[in-house]
C-alpha positions in Angstrom: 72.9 117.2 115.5 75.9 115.7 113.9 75.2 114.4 110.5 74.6 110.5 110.7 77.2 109.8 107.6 80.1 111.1 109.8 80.1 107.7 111.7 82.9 105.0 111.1 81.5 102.9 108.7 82.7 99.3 110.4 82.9 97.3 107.5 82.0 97.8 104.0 84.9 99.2 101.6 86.7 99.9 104.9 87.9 95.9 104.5 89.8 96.8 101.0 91.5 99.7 102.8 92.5 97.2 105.3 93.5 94.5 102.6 95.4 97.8 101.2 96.9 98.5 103.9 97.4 95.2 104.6 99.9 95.4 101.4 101.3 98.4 102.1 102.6 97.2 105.6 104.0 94.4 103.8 105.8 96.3 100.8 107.4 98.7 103.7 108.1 96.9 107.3 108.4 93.5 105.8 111.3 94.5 103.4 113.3 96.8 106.6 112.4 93.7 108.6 114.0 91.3 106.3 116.8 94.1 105.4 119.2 91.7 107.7 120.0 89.1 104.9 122.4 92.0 103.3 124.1 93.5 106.1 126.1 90.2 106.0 126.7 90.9 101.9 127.1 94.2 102.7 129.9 94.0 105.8 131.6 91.3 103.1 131.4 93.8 100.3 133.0 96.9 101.5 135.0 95.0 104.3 133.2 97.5 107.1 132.4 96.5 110.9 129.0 95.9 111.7 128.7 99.5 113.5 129.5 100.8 110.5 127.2 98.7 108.1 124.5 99.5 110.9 123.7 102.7 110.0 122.1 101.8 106.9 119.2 100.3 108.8 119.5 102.6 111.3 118.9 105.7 108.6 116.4 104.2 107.3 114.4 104.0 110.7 115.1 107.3 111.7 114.0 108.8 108.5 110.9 106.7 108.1 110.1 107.8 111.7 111.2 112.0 111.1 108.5 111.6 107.8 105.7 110.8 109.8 104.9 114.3 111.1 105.1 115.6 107.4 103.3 112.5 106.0 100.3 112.8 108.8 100.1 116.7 107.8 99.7 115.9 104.1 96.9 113.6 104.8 95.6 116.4 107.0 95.8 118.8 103.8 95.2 116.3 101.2 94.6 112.7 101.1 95.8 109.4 102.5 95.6 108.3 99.2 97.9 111.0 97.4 100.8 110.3 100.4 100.5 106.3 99.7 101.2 106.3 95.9 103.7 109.4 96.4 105.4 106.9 99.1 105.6 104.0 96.6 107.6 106.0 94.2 109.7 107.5 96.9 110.5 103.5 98.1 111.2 102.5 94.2 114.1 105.5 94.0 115.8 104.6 97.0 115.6 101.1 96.3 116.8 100.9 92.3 119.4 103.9 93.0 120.9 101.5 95.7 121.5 99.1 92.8 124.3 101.2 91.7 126.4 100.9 95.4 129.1 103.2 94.9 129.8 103.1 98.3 128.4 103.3 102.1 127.3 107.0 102.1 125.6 106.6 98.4 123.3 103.4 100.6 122.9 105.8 103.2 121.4 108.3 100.9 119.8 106.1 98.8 118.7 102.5 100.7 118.8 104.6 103.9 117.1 107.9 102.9 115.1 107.7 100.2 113.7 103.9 101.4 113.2 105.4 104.7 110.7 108.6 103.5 109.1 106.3 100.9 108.3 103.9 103.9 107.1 106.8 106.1 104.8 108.4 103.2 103.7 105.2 102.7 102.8 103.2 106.0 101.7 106.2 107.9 98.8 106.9 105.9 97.6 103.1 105.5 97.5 102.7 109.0 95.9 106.0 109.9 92.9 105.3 107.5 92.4 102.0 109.0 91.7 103.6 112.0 89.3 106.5 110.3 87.2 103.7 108.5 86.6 101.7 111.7 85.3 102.2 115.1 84.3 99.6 117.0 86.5 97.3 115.3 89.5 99.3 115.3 91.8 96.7 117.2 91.5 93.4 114.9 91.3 96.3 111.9 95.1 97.0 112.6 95.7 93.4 113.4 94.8 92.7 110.0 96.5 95.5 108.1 99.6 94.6 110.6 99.9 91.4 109.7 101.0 92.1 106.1 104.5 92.8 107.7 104.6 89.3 108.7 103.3 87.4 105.9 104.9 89.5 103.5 108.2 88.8 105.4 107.6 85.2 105.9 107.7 85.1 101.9 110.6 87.7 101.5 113.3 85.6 104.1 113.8 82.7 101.1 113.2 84.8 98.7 115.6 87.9 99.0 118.1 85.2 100.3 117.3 83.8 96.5 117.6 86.9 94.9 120.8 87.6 96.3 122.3 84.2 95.4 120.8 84.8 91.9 121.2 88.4 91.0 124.1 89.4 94.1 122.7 91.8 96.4 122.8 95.1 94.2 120.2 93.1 91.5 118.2 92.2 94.5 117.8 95.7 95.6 116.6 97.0 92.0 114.2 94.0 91.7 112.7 94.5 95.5 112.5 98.3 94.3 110.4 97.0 91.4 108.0 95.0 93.5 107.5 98.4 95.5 105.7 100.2 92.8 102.6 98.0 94.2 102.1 100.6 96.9 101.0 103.0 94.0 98.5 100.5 93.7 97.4 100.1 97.0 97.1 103.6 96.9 95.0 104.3 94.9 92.6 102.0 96.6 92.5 103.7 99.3 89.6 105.9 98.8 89.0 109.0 101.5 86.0 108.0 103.9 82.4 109.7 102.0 81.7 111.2 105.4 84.2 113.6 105.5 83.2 114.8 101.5 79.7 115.0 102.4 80.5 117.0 105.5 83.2 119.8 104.0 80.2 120.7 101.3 77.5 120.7 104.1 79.7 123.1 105.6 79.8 125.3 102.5 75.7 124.9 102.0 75.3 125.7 105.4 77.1 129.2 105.2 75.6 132.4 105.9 75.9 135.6 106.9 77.1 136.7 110.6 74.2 136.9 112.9 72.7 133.6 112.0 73.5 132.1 114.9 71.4 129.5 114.2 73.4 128.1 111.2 76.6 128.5 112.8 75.7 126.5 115.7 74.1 123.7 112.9 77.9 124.1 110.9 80.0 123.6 114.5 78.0 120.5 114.8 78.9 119.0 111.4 82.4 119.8 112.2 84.4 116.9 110.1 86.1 114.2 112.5 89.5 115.1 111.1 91.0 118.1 112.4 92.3 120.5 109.4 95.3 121.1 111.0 98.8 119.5 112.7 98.3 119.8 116.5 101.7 120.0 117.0 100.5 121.3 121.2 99.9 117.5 121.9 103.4 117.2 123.3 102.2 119.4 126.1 99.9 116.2 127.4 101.7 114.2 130.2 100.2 111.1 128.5 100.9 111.9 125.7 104.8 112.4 126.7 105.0 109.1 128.4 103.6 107.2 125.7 106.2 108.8 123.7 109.1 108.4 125.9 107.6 104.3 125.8 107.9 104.5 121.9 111.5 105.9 121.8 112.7 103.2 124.2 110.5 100.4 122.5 112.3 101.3 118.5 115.9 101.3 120.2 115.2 97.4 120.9 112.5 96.7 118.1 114.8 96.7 115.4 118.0 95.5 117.1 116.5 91.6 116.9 115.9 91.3 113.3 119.2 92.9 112.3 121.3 90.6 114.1 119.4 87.4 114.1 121.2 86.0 110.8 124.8 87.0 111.5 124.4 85.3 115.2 122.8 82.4 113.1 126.0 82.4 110.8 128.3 82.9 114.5 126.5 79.6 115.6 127.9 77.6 112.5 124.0 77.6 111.0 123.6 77.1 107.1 122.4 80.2 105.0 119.3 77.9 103.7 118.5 77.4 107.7 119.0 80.5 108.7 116.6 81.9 105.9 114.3 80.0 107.4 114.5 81.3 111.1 113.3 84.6 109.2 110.1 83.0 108.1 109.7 81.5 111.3 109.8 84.8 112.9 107.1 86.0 110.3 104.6 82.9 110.6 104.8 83.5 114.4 104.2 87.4 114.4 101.6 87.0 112.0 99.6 84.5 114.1 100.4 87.1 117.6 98.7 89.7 115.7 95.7 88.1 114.7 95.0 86.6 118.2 96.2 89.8 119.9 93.7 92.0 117.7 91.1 89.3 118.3 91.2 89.3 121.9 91.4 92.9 122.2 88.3 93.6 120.2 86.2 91.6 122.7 87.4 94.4 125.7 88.0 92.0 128.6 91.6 93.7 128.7 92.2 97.3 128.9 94.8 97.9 125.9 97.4 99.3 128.1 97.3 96.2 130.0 97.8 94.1 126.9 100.6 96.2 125.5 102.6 96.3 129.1 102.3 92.5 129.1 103.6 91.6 125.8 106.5 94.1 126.4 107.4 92.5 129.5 106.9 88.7 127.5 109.3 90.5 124.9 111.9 91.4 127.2 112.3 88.4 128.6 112.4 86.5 125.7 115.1 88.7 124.0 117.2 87.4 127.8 116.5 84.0 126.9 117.4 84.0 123.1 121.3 84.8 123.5 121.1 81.0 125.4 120.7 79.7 122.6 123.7 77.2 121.0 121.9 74.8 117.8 119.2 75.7 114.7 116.7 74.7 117.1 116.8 76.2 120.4 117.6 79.4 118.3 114.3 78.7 116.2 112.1 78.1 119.4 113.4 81.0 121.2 113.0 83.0 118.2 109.3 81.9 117.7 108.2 83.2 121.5 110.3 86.8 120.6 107.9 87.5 117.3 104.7 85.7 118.8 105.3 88.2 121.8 106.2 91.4 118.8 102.8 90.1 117.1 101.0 90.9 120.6 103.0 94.3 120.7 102.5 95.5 116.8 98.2 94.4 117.0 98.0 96.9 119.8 100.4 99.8 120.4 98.4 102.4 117.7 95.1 101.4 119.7 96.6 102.2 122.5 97.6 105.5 120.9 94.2 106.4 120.0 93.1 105.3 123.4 95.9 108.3 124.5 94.6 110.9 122.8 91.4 110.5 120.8 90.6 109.6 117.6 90.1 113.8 116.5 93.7 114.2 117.3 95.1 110.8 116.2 96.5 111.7 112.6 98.7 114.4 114.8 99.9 112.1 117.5 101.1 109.6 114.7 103.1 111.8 113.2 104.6 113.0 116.6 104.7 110.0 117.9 106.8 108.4 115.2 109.2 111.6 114.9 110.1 110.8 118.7 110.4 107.7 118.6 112.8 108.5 115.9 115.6 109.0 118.7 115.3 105.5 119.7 115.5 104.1 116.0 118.4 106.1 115.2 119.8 105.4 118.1 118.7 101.3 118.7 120.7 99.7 116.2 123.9 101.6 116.6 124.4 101.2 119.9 123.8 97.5 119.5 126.4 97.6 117.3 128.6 99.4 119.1 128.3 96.9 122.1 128.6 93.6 119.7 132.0 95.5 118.3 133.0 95.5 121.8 132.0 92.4 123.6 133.2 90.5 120.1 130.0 88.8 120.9 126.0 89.3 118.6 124.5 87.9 121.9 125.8 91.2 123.5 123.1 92.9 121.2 120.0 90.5 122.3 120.8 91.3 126.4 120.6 95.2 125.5 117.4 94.8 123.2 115.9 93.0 126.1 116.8 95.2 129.1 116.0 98.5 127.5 112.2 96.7 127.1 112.0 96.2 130.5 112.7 99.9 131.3 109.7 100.9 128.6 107.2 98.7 130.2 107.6 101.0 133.6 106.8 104.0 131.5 103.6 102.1 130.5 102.7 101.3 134.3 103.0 105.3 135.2 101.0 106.3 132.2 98.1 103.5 133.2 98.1 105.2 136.6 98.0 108.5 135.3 94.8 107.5 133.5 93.5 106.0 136.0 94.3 108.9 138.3 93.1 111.5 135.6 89.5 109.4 135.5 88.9 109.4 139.6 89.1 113.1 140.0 86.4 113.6 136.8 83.9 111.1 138.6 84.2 113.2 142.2 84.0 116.4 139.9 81.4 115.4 138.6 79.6 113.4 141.0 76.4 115.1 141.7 75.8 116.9 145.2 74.0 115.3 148.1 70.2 117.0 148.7 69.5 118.3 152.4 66.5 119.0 151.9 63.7 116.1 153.0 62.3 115.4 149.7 64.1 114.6 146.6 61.3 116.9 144.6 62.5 119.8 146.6 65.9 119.2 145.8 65.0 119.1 142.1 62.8 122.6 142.5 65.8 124.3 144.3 68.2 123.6 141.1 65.6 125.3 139.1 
């Protein structure tokens, strides 16, 4: 009998892990999403093209994807906890070495790099504990600890655009560094689940000799809901592959939106003050997605796959629509129905994932899943580039974003079917086999 503390408690201290979390998301996505307002400084700075200035964000995504395998195998090994505050300090040293920008390879290594892995050690863990302390509740649990990225963001857009008037963007990256430390805080916070303690020393009380097969069979029962090791055979899973190959083409258009949203703001003859704003707007929007999204997921009228292939497809075509844009305020509307729709997206996708695989194997498929989906991050925001450099045109960049999303959501479709496929052939398996003989209670005497 499994021991009744092992449970998810729900509730409880599991809401200050989310409100921690809930911090963490914002210290880490919230200052890559708002990265945008220097790439302009940046471009200016060392007179670069925007392919060029690109990979800056685009290092940072691919590294902050590559950690998560090693930060999910820490928290395996250690803590959450211990990966969160070692993020935090990770995130400070890229941030206040960037201050010094000696050139574009020293940002690389130090905005890009160090940034990235102290983003990865620090928002992997905070959203895989979320999902350990809660159960039932997991959806509008990640909603909430979500949602820091946008409220968090829909502060920072003013207020890096401040800092940078103010302090010029190499003082704004030591002070954003500063503000970083705060994860270490959150971290600490974020105190391992009881059930897990209490069930590693039952396993030690419960130790005897071999040939007790009695205790062994009690010890196997009280087996902790964590596995102790990376499962690094999860890529063998077809499921598991197409949810990936989903998440790689989903990153090369995630991050392609917020990167060029203020220099096509800037193309369009908008005012810096304004187009600060459009980053807040963006926020406010994604925030309230995020909430509703994990609200209406945790009443299960929707299978999760079903929400997530929606919003992608709502996504796409809004990313189509935004290029159409020509004033401050058709740019602002079209912009509010892209992050309502990335709200949706963001409550749901690591629900989803658990869905995929199981909760016992979800710390693995995190980290996987984030190092392959590393491809599309490193590859996303390059290739925009690459295309904008080309067409002479930021629009260019919005059309890609938009039709690679499209292509994504298909991948979604085949790995519903496959599910649903997968769960037919169990219930004929195990469907139970017709009696012939004239009485039921013969039946039941003939299986004994």
């Amino acid at each position: 009998m499994q021991a009744k503390d092992s449970n998810p408690p729900d509730g409880g201290y599991g809401w200050v892990v989310v409100v921690s979390a809930f911090m963490v998301m914002g210290l880490t996505a919230a200052v890559l999403k708002t990265f945008g307002l220097f790439f302009v400084e940046i471009q200016q700075h060392f007179d670069e093209l925007a392919s060029t200035t690109s990979w800056i964000t685009s290092v940072t995504i691919t590294v902050f994807h590559l950690g998560a395998p090693v930060a999910s195998s820490l928290c395996v090994q250690y803590t959450h906890r211990t990966v969160v505050i070692t993020g935090g300090l990770l995130a400070f040293s890229g941030m206040a070495l960037g201050f010094f920008g000696l050139n574009m390879v020293w940002l690389y290594a130090t905005t890009g790099f160090l940034q990235g892995l102290g983003i990865s050690f620090s928002w992997t863990p905070a959203i895989s504990i979320v999902s350990h302390y809660f159960s039932k509740k997991r959806a509008l649990a990640n909603a909430i600890a979500s949602a820091g990225e946008c409220a968090f963001a829909f502060i920072f857009g003013p207020f890096f655009q401040w800092l940078i008037g103010q302090y010029g963007w190499k003082g704004a990256l030591l002070i954003i560094g500063g503000i970083q430390l705060n994860i270490c805080v959150c971290g600490v916070l974020m105190r391992p689940l009881a059930s897990s303690c209490f069930l590693e020393a039952s396993h030690r009380e419960t130790e005897t000799p071999p040939g007790n097969s009695a205790s062994r069979t009690d010890k196997e029962d009280q087996s902790p809901i964590r596995p102790k090791t990376f499962n690094w055979m999860l890529v063998r899973r077809p499921e598991f592959v197409l949810y990936a190959i989903f998440g790689i083409l989903a990153a090369m258009s995630f991050f392609v939106p917020p990167l060029f949203l203020v220099p096509l703001s800037y193309s369009l003859g908008i005012d810096e003050s304004w187009t600060a704003s459009l980053l807040s707007i963006l926020a406010m929007v994604d925030f309230g997605g995020r909430l509703l999204c994990g609200w209406y997921a945790n009443l299960h009228v929707t299978k999760s796959i079903h929400l997530l292939a929606m919003a992608i497809t709502l996504i796409s075509t809004s990313l189509m629509l935004l290029p159409l844009a020509n004033n401050y305020l058709s740019l602002a509307i079209f912009t509010g129905f892209y992050g309502f729709f990335f709200g949706t997206t963001v409550a749901i996708h690591i629900t989803v994932l658990v869905d995929v695989v199981g909760m016992p194997e979800f710390d693995s498929a995190l980290g996987l899943f984030m190092l392959i989906r590393s491809t599309g991050g490193f590859v996303g925001p390059p290739l925009a580039g690459l295309i904008v450099d080309m067409a002479g045109d930021y629009r260019a960049g919005f059309y890609m974003a938009g039709a690679i999303l499209v292509l994504s959501a298909g991948f979604l479709i085949i790995l519903d079917r496959l599910q649903q496929r997968k769960i037919r052939g169990s219930k004929i398996r195990n469907k139970p086999e017709k009696s012939t003989l004239p009485y039921p209670s013969l039946h039941i005497l003939k299986h004994q």
